[in-house]
N, CA, C and O atoms as a Tinker XYZ file with bonds, in Angstrom:
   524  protein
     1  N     -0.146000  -25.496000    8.466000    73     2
     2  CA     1.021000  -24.691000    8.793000    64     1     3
     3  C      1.347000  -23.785000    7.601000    63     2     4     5
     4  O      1.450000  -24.165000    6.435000    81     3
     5  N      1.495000  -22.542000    8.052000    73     3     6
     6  CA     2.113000  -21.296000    6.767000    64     5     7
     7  C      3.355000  -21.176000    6.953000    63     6     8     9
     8  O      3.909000  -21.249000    8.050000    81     7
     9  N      4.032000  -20.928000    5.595000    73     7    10
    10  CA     5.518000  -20.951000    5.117000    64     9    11
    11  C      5.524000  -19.582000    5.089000    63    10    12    13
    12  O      4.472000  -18.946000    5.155000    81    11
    13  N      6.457000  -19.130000    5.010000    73    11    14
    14  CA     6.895000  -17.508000    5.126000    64    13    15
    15  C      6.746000  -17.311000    3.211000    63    14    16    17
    16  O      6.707000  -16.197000    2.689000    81    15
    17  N      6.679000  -18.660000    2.388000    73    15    18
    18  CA     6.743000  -18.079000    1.099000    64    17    19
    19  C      4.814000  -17.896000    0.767000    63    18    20    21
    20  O      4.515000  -17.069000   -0.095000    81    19
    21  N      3.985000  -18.447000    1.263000    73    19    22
    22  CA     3.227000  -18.218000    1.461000    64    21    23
    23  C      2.144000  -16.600000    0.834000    63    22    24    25
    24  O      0.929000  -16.527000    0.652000    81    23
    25  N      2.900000  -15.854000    0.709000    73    23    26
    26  CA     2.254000  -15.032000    0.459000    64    25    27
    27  C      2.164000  -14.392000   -0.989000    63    26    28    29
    28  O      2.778000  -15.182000   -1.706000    81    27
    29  N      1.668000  -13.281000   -1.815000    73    27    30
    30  CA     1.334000  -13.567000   -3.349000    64    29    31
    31  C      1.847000  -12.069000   -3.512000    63    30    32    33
    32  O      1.894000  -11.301000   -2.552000    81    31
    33  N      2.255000  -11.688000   -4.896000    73    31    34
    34  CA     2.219000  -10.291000   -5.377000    64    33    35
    35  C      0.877000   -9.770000   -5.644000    63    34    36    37
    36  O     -0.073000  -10.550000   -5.577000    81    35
    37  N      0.666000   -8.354000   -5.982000    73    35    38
    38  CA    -0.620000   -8.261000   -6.132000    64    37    39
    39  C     -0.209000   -7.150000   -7.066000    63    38    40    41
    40  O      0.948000   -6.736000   -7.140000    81    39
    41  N     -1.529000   -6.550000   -7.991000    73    39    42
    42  CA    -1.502000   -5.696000   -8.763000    64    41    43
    43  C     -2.189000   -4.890000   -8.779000    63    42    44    45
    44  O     -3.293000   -5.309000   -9.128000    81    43
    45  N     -2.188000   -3.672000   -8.549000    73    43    46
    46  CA    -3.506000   -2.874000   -8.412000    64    45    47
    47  C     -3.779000   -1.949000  -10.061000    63    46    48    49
    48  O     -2.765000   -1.396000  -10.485000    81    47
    49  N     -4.469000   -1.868000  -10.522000    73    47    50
    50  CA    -5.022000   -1.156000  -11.850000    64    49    51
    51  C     -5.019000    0.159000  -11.919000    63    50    52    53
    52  O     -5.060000    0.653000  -10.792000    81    51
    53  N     -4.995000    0.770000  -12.593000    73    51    54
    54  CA    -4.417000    2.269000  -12.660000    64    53    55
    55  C     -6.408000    2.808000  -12.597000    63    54    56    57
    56  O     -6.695000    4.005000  -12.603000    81    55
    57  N     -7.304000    1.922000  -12.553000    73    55    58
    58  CA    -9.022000    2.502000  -12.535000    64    57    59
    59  C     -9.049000    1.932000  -10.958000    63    58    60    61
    60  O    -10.221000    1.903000  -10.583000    81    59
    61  N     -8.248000    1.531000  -10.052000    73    59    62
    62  CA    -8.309000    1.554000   -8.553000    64    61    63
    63  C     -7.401000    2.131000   -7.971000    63    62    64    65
    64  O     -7.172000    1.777000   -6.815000    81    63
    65  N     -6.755000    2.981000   -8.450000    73    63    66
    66  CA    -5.832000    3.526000   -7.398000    64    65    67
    67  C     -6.680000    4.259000   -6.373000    63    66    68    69
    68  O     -7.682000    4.860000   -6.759000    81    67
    69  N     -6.374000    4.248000   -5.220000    73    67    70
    70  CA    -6.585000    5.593000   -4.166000    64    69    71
    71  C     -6.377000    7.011000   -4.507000    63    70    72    73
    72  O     -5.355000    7.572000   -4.903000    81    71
    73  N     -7.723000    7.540000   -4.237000    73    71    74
    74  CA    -7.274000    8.944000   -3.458000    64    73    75
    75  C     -6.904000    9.006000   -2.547000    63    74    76    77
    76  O     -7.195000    8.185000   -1.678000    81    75
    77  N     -5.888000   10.272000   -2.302000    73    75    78
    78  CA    -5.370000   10.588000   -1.091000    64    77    79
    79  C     -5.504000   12.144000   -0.918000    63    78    80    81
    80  O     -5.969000   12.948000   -1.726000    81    79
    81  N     -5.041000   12.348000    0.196000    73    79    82
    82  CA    -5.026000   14.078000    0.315000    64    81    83
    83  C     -4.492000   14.922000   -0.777000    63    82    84    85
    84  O     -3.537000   14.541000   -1.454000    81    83
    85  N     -4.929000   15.766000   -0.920000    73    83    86
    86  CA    -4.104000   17.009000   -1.863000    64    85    87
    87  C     -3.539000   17.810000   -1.189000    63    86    88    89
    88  O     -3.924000   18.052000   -0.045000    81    87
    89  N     -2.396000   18.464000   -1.791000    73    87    90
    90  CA    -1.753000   19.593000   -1.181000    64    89    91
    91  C     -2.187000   21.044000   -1.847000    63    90    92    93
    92  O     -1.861000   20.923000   -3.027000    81    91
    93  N     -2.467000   21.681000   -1.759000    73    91    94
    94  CA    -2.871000   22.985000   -2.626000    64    93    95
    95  C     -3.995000   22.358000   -4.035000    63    94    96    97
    96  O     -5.172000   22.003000   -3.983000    81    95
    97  N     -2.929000   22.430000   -5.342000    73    95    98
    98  CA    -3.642000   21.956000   -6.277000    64    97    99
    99  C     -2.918000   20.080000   -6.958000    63    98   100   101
   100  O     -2.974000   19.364000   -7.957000    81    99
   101  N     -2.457000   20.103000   -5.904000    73    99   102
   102  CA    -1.074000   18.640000   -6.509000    64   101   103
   103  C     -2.435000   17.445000   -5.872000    63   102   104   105
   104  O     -3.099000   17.606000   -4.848000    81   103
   105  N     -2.512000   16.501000   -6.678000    73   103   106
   106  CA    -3.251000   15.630000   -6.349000    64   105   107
   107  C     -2.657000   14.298000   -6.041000    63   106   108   109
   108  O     -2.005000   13.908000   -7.009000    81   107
   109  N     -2.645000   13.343000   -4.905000    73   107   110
   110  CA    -2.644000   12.506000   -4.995000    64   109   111
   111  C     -3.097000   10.960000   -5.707000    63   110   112   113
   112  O     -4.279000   10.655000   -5.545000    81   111
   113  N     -2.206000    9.960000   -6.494000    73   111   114
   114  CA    -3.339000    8.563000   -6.495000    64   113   115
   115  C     -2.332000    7.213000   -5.662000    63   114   116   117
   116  O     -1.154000    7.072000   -5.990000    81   115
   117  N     -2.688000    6.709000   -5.068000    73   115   118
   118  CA    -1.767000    5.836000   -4.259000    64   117   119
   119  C     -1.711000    4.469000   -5.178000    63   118   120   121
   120  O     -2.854000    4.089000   -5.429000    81   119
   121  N     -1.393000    4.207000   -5.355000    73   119   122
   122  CA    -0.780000    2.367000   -6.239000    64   121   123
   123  C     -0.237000    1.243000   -5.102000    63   122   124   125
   124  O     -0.531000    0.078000   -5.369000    81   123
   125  N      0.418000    1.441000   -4.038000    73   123   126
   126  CA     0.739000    1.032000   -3.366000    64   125   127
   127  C      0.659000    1.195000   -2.019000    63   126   128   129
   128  O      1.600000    1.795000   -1.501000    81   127
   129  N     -0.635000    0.640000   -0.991000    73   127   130
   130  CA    -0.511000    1.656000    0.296000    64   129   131
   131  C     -1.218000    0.552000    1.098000    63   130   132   133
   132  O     -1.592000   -0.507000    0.594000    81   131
   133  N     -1.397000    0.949000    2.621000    73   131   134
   134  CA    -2.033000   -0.208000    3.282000    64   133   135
   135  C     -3.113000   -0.266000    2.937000    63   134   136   137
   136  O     -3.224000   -1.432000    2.556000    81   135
   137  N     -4.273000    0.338000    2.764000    73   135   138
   138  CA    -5.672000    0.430000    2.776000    64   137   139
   139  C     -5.874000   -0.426000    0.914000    63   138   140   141
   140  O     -6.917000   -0.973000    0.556000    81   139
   141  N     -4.729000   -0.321000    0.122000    73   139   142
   142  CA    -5.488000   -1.151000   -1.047000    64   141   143
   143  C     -4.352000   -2.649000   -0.665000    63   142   144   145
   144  O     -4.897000   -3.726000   -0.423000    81   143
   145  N     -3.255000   -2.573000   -0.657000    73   143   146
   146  CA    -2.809000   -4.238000   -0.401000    64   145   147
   147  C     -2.366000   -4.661000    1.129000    63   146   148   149
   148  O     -2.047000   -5.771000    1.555000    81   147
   149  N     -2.446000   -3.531000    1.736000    73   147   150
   150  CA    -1.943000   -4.238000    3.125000    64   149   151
   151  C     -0.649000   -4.031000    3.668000    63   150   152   153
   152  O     -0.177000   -4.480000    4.713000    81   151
   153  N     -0.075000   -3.193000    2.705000    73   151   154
   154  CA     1.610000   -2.700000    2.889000    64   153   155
   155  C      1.734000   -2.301000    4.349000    63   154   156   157
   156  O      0.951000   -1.554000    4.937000    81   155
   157  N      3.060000   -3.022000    4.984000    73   155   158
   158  CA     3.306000   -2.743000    6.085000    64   157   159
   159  C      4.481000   -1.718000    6.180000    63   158   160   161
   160  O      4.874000   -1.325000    7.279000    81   159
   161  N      4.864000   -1.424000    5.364000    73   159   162
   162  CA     6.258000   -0.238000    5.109000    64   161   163
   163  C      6.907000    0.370000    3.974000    63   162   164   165
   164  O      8.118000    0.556000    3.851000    81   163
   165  N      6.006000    0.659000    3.167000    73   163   166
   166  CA     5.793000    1.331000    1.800000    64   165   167
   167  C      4.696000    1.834000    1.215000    63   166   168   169
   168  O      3.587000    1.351000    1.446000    81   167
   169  N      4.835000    2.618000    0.584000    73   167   170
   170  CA     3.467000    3.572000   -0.048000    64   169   171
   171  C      4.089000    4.306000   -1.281000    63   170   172   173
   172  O      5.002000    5.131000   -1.231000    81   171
   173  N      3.565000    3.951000   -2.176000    73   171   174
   174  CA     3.557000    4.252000   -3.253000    64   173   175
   175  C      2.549000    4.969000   -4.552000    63   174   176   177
   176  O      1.660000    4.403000   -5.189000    81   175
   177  N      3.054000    6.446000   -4.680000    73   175   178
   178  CA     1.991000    7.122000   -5.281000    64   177   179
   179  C      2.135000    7.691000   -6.384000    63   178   180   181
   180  O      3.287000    7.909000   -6.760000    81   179
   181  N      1.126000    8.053000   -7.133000    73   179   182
   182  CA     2.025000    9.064000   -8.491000    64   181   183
   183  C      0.753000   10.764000   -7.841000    63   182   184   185
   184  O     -0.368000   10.869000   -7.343000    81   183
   185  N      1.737000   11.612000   -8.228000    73   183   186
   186  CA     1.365000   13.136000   -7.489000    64   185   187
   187  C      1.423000   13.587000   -9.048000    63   186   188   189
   188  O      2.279000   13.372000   -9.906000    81   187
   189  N      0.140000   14.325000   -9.096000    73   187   190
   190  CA     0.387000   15.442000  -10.241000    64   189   191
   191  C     -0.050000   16.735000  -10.058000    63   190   192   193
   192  O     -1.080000   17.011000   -9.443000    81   191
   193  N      0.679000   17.525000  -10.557000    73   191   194
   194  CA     0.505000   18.954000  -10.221000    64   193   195
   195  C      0.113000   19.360000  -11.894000    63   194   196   197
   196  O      0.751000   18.995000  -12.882000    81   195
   197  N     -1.208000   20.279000  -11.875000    73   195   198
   198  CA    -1.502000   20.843000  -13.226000    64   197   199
   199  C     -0.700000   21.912000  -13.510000    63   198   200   201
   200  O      0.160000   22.377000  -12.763000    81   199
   201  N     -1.080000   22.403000  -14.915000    73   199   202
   202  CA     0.067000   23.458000  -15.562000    64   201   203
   203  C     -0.615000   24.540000  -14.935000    63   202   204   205
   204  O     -1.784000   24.762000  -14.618000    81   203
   205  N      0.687000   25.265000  -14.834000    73   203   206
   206  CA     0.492000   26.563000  -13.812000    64   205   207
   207  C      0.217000   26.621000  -12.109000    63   206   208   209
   208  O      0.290000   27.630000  -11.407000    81   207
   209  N     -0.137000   25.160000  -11.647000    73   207   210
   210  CA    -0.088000   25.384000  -10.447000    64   209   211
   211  C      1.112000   24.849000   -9.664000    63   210   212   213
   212  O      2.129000   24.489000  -10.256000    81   211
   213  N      0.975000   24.785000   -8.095000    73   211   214
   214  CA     1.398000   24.229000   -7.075000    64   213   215
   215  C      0.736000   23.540000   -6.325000    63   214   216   217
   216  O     -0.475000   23.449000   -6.528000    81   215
   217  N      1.506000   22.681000   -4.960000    73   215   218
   218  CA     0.954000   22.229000   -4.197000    64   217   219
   219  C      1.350000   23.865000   -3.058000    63   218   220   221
   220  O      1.970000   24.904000   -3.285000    81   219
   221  N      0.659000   23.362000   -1.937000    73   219   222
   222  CA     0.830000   24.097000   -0.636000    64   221   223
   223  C      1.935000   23.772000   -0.428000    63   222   224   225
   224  O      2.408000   22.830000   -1.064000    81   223
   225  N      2.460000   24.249000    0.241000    73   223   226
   226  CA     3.611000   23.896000    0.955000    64   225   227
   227  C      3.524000   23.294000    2.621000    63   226   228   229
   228  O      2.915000   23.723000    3.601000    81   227
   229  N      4.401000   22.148000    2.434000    73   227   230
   230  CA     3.916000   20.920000    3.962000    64   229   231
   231  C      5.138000   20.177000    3.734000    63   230   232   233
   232  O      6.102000   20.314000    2.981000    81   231
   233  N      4.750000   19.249000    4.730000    73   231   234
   234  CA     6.198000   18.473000    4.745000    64   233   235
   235  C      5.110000   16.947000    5.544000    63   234   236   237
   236  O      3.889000   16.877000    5.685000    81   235
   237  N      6.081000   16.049000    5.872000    73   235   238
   238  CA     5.486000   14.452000    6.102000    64   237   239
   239  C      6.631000   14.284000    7.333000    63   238   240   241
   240  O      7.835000   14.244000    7.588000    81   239
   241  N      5.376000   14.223000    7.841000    73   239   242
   242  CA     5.696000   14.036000    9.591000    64   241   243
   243  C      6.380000   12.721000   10.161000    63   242   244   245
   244  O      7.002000   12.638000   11.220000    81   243
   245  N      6.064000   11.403000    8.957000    73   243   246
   246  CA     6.099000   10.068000    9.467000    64   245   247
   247  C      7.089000    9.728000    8.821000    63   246   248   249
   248  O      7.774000    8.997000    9.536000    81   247
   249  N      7.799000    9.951000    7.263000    73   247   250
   250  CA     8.571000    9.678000    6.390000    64   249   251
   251  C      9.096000    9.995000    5.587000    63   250   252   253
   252  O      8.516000   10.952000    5.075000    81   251
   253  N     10.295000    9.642000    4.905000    73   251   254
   254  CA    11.162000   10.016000    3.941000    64   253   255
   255  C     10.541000    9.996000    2.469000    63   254   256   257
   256  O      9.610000    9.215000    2.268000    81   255
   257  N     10.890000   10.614000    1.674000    73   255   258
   258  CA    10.401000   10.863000    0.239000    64   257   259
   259  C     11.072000   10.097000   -0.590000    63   258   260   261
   260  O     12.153000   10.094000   -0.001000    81   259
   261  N     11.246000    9.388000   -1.602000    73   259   262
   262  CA    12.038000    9.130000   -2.595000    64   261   263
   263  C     11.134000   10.041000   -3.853000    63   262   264   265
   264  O      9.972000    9.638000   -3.908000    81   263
   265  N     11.403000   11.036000   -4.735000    73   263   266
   266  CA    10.156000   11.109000   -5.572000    64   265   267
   267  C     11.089000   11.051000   -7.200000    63   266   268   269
   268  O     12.231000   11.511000   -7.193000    81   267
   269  N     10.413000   10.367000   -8.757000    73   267   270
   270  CA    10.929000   10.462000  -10.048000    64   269   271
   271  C     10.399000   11.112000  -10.730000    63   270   272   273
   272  O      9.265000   10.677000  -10.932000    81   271
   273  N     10.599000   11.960000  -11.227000    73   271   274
   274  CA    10.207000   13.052000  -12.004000    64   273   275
   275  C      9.676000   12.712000  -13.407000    63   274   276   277
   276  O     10.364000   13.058000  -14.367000    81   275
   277  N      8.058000   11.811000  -13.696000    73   275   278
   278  CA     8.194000   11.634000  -14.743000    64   277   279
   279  C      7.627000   12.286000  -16.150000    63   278   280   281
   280  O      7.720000   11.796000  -17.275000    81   279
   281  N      7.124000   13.306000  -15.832000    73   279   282
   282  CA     6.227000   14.246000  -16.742000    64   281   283
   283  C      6.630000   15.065000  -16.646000    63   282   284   285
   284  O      7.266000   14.973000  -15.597000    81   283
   285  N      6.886000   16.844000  -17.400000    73   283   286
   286  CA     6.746000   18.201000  -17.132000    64   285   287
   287  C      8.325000   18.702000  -16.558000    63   286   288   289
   288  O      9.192000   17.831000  -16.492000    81   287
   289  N      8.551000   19.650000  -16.285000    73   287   290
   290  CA     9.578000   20.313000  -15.699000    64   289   291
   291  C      8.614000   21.267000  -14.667000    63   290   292   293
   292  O      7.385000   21.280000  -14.609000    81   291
   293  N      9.536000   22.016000  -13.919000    73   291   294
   294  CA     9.189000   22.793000  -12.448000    64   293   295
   295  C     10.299000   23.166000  -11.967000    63   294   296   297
   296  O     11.393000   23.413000  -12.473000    81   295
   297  N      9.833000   23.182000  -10.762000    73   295   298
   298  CA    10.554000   23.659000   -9.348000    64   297   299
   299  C     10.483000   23.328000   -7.993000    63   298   300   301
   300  O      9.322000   23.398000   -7.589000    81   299
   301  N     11.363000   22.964000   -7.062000    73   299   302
   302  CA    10.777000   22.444000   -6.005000    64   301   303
   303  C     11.447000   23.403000   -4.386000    63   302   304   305
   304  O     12.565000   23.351000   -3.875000    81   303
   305  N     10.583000   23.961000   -4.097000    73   303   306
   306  CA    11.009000   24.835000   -2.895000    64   305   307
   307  C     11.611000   23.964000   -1.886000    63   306   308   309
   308  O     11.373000   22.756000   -1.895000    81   307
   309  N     12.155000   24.348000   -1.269000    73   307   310
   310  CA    12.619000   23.418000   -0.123000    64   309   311
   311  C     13.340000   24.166000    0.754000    63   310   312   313
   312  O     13.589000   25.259000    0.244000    81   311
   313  N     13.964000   24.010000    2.294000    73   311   314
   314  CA    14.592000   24.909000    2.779000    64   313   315
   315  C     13.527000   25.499000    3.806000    63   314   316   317
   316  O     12.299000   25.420000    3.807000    81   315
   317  N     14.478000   26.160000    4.739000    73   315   318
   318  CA    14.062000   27.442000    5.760000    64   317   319
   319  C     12.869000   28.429000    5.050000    63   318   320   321
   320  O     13.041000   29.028000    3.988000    81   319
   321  N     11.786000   28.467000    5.755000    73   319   322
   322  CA    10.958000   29.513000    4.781000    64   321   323
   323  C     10.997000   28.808000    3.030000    63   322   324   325
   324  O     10.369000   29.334000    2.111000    81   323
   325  N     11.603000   27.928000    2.912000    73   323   326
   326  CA    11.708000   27.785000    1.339000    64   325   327
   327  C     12.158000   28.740000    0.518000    63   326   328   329
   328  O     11.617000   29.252000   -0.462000    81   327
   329  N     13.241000   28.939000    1.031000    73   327   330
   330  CA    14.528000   29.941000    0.326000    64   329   331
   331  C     15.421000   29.110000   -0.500000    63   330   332   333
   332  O     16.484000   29.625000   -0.845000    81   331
   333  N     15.106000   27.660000   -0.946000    73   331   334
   334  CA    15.948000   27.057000   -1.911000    64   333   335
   335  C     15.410000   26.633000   -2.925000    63   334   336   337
   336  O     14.393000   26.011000   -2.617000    81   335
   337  N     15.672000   26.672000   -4.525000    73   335   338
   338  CA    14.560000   26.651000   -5.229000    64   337   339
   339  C     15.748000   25.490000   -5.894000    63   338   340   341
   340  O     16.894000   25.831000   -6.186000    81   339
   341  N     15.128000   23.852000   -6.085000    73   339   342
   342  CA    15.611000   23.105000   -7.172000    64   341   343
   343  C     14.852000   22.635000   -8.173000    63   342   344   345
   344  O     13.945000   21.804000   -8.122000    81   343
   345  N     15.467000   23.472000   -9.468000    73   343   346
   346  CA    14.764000   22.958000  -10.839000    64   345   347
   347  C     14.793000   21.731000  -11.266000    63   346   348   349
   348  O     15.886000   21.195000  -11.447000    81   347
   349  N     13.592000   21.040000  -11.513000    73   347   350
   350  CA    13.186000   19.592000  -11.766000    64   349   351
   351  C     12.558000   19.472000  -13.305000    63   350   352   353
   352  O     12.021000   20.417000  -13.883000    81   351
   353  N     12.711000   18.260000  -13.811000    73   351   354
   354  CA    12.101000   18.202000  -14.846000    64   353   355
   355  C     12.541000   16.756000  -15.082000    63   354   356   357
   356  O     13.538000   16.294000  -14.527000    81   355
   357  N     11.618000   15.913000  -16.087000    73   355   358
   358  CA    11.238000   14.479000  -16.363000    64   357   359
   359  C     12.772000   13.897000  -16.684000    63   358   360   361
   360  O     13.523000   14.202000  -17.611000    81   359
   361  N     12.998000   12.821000  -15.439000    73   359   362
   362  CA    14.082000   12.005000  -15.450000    64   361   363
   363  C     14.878000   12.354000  -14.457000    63   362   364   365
   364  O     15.980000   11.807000  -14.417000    81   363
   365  N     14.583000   13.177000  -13.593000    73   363   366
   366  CA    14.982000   13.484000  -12.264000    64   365   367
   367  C     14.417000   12.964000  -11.140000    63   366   368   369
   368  O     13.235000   12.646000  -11.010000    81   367
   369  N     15.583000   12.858000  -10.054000    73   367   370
   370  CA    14.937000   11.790000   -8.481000    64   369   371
   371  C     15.102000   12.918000   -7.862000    63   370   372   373
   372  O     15.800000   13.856000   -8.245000    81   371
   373  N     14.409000   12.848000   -6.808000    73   371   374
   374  CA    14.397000   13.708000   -5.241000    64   373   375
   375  C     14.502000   12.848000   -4.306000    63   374   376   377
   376  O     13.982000   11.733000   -4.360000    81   375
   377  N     15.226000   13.303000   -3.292000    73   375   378
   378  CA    14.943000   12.880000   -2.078000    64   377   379
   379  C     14.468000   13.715000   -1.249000    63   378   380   381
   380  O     14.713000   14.865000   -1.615000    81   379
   381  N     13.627000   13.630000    0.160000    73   379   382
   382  CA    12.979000   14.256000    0.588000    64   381   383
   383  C     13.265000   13.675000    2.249000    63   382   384   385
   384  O     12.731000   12.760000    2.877000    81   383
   385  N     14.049000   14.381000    2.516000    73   383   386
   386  CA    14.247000   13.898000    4.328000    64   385   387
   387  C     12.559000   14.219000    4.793000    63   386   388   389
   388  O     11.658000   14.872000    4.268000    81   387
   389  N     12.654000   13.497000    5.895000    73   387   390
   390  CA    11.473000   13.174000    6.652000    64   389   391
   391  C     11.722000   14.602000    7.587000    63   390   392   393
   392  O     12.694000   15.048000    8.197000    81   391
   393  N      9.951000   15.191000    7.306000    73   391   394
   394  CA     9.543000   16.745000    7.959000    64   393   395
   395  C     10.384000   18.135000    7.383000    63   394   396   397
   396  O     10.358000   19.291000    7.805000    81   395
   397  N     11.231000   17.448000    6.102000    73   395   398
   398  CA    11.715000   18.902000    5.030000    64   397   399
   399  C     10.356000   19.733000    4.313000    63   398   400   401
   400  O      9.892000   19.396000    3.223000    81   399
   401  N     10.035000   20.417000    4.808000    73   399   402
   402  CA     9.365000   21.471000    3.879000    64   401   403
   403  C     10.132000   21.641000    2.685000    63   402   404   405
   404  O     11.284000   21.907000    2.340000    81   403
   405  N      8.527000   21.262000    1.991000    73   403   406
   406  CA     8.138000   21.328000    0.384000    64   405   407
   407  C      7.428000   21.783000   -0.380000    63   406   408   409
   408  O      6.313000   21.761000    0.141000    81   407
   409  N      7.375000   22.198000   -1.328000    73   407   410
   410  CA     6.615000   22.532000   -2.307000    64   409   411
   411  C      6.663000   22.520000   -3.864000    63   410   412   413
   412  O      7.283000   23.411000   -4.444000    81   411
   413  N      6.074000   21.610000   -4.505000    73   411   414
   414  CA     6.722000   21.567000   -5.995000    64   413   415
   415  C      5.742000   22.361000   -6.628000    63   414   416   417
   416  O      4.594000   22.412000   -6.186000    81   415
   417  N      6.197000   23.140000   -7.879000    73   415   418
   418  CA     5.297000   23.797000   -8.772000    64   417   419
   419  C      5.743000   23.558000  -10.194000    63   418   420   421
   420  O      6.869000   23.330000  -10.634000    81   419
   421  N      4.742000   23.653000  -10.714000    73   419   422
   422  CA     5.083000   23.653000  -12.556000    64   421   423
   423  C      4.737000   24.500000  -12.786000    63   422   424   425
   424  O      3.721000   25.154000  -12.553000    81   423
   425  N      6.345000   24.681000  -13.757000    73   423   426
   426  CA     6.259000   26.189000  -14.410000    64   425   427
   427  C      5.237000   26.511000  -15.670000    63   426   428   429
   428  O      4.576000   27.501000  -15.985000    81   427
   429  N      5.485000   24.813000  -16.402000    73   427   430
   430  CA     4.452000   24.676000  -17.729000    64   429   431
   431  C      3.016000   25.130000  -17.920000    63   430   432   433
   432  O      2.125000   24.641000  -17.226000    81   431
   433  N      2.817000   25.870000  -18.659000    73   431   434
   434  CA     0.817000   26.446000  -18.580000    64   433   435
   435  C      0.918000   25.553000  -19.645000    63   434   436   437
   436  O      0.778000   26.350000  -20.574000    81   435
   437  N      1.070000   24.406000  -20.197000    73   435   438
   438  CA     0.438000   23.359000  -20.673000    64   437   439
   439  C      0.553000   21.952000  -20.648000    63   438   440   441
   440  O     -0.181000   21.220000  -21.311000    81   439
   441  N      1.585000   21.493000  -19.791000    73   439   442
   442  CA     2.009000   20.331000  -19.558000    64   441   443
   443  C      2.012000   20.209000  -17.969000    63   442   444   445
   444  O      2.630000   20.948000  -17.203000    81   443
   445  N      1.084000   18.975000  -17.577000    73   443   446
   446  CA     1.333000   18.697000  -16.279000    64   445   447
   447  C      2.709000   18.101000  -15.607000    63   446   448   449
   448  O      3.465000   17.276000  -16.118000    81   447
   449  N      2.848000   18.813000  -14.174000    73   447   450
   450  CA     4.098000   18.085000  -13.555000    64   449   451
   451  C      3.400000   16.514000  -13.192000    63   450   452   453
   452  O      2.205000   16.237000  -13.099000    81   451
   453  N      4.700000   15.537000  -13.015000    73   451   454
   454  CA     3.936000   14.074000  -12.498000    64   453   455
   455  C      4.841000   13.447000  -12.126000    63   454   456   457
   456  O      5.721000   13.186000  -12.946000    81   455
   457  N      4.970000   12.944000  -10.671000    73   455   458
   458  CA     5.905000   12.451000   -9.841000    64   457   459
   459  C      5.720000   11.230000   -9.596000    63   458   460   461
   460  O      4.571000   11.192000   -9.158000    81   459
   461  N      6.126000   10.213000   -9.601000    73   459   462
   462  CA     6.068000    9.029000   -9.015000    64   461   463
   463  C      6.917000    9.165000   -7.338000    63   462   464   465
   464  O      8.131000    9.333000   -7.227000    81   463
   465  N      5.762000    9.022000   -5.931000    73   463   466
   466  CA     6.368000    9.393000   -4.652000    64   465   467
   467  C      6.403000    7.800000   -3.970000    63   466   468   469
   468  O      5.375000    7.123000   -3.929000    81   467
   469  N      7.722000    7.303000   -3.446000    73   467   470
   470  CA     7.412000    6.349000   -2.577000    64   469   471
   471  C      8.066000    7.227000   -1.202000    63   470   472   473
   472  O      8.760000    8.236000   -1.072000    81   471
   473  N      7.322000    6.075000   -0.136000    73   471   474
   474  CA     7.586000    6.626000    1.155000    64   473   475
   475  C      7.548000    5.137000    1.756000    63   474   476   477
   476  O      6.807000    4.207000    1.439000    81   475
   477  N      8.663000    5.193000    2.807000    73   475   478
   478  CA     9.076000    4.060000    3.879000    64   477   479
   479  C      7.737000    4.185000    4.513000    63   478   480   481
   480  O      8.116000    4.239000    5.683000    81   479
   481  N      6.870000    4.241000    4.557000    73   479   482
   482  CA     5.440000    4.174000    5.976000    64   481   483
   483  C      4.204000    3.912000    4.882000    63   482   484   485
   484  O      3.786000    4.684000    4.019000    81   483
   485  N      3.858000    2.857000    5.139000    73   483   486
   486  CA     2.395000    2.703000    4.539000    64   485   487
   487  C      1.147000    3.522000    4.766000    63   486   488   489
   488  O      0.195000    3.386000    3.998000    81   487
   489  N      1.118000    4.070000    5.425000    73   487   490
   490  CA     0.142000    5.806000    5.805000    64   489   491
   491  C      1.175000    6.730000    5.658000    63   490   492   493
   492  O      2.360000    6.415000    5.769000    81   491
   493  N      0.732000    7.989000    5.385000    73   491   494
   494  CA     1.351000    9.207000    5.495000    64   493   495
   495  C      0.998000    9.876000    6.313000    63   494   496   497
   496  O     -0.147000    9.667000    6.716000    81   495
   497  N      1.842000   11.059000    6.988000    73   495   498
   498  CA     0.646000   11.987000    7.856000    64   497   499
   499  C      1.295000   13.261000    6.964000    63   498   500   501
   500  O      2.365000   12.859000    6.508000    81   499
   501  N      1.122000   14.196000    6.685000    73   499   502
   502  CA     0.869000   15.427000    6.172000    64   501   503
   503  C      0.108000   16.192000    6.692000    63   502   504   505
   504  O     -1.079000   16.049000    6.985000    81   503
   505  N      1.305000   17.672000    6.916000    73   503   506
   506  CA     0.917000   18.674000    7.780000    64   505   507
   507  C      1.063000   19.747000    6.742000    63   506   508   509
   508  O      1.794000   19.454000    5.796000    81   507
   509  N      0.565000   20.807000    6.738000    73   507   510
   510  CA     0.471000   21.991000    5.730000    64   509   511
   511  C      1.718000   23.040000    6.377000    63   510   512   513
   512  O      1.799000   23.075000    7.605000    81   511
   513  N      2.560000   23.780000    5.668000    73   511   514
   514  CA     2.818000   24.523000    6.262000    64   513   515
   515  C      2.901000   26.206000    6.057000    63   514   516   517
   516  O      3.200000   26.665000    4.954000    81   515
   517  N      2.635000   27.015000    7.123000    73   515   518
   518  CA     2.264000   28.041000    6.786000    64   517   519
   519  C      3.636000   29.257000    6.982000    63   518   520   521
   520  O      3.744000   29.663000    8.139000    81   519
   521  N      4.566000   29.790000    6.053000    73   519   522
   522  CA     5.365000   30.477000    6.356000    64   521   523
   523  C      5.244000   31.750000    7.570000    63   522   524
   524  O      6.219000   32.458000    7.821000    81   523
């Protein structure tokens, strides 16, 4: 017979994280997701965007954003057409309603942006979007 305490923490290593999709030039690595522990309602990633670029602009069809700002300063489009521009930089949270068009960019040409993203859904779906 299994006890509901039954089950273990796990740790995943920063030389196994997942790839995941990219958005433009913003790269995904997942730390937390179904495909490495089995997560049934969380996903957990760190996103980095290099100096001088962006991601595309898209939004997440399945879930809400929490994201921490822990590297670099930027900008993060958001909004209709992305007519709202909020300046970000290391030690800042986002939230990200579920299917808000986004786009973060770093302004830095030498310091990468780097987000730590969780999301309520252990998969993501990500759609690109095209103004």
């Amino acid at each position: 017979m299994t006890s509901k305490y039954d089950t273990e923490c796990q740790v995943v290593k920063k030389g196994n994280l997942e790839v995941e999709i990219s958005s433009g030039q913003m790269t995904r690595l997942a730390g937390v997701s179904q495909g490495l522990v089995g997560a049934e309602g969380i996903h957990l990633a760190v996103a980095t965007v290099p100096p001088g670029c962006a991601s595309s602009p898209h939004h997440h069809v399945n879930c809400e954003s929490a994201i921490y700002v822990t590297k670099g300063k930027g900008r993060f489009l958001t909004g209709p057409k992305l007519g709202t521009t909020l300046d970000i930089e290391a030690g800042d949270f986002l939230y990200v309603p579920q299917n808000s068009i986004h786009q973060p960019i770093n302004d830095s040409l030498t310091e990468p942006l780097e987000l730590i993203v969780a999301r309520n859904t252990p998969v993501e779906i990500v759609e690109e979007y095209i103004p």
